[in-house]
C-alpha positions as CSV (number, residue, x, y, z in Angstrom):
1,X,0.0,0.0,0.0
2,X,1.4,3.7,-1.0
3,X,0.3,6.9,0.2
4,X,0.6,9.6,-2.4
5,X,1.1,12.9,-0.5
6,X,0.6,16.4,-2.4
7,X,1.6,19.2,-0.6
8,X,-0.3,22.1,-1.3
9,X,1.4,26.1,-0.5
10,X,-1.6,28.9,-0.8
11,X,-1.1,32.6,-0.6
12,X,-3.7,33.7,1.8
13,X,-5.2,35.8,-0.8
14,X,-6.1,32.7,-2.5
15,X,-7.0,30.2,0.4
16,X,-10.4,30.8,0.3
17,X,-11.1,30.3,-3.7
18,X,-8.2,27.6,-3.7
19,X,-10.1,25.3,-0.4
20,X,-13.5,25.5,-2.6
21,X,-12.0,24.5,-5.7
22,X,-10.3,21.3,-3.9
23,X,-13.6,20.5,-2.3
24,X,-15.4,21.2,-5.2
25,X,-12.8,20.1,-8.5
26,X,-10.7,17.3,-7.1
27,X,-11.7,15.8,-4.3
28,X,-14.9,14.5,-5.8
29,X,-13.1,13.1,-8.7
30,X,-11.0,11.0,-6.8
31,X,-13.8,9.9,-4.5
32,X,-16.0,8.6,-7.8
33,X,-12.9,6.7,-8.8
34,X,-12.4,4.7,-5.7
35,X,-10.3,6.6,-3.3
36,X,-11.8,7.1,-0.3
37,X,-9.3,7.3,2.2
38,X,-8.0,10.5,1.7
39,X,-6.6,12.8,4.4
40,X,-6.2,16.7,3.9
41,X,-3.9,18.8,6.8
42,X,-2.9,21.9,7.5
43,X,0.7,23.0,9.0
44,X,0.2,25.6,11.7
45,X,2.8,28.1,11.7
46,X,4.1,29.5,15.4
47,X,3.8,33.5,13.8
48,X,1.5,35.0,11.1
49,X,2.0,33.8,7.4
50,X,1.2,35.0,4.1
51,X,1.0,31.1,2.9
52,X,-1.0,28.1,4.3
53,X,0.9,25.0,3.6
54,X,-1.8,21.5,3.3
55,X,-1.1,18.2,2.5
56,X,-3.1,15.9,0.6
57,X,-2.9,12.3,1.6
58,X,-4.7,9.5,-0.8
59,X,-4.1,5.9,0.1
60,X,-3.4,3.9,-3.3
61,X,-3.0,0.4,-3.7
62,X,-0.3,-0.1,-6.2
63,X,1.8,1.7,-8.6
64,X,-0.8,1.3,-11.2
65,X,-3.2,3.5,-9.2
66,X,-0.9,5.7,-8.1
67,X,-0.1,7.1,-11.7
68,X,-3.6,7.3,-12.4
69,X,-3.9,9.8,-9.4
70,X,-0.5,11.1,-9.9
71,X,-0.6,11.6,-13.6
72,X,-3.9,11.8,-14.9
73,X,-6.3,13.4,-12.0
74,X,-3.4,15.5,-10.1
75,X,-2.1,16.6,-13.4
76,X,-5.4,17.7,-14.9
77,X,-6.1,19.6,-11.8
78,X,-2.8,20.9,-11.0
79,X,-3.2,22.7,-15.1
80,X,-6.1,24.4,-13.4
81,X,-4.9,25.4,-10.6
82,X,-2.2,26.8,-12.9
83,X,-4.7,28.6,-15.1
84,X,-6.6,29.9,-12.2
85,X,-4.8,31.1,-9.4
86,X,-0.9,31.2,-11.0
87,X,2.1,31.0,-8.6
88,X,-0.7,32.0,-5.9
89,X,-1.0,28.1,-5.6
90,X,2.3,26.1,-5.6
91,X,2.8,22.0,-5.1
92,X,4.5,18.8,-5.5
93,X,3.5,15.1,-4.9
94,X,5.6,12.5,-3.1
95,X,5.2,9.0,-3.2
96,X,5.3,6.9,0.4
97,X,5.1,3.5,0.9
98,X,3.5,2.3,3.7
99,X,5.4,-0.4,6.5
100,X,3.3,-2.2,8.8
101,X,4.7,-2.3,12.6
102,X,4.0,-5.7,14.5
């Protein structure tokens, strides 16, 4: 099992435009395709920012899902995001595989 991990950095002028269009744009998407377990956080920062930093966390069970995610849906989105709110809305994904503890 892999968890694919995009972290998300949002100039607070964006946030609010940028959280509705996740709800709304991507997070839907994945859920239709079968990824349910999905986990979104965000850092909180010890002084006042300018930028909100999230993470995105979608369990996938094999390489073969994870370049659907990572290279179909994430890339679609991540052209809108591009399109929409420009270097207001930075990220990158990271791949982690998962180790059981006994």
């Amino acid at each position: 099992m892999y968890i694919l991990v995009t972290s998300f950095i949002v100039h607070h002028r964006a946030h609010d435009a940028w959280l509705e269009s996740l709800q709304r744009d991507y997070l839907p998407v994945l859920r239709e395709r079968g990824y349910d377990q999905l986990t979104l956080t965000r850092l909180i920062a010890d002084r006042p920012v300018e930028e909100f930093t999230y993470s995105l966390q979608v369990v996938v069970q094999d390489l073969v899902a994870y370049r659907e995610v990572s290279e179909q849906l994430m890339s679609a989105y991540g052209e809108q995001l591009q399109q929409r709110f420009g270097e207001d809305v930075l990220f990158c994904t990271s791949l982690l595989k998962r180790v059981e503890l006994k």
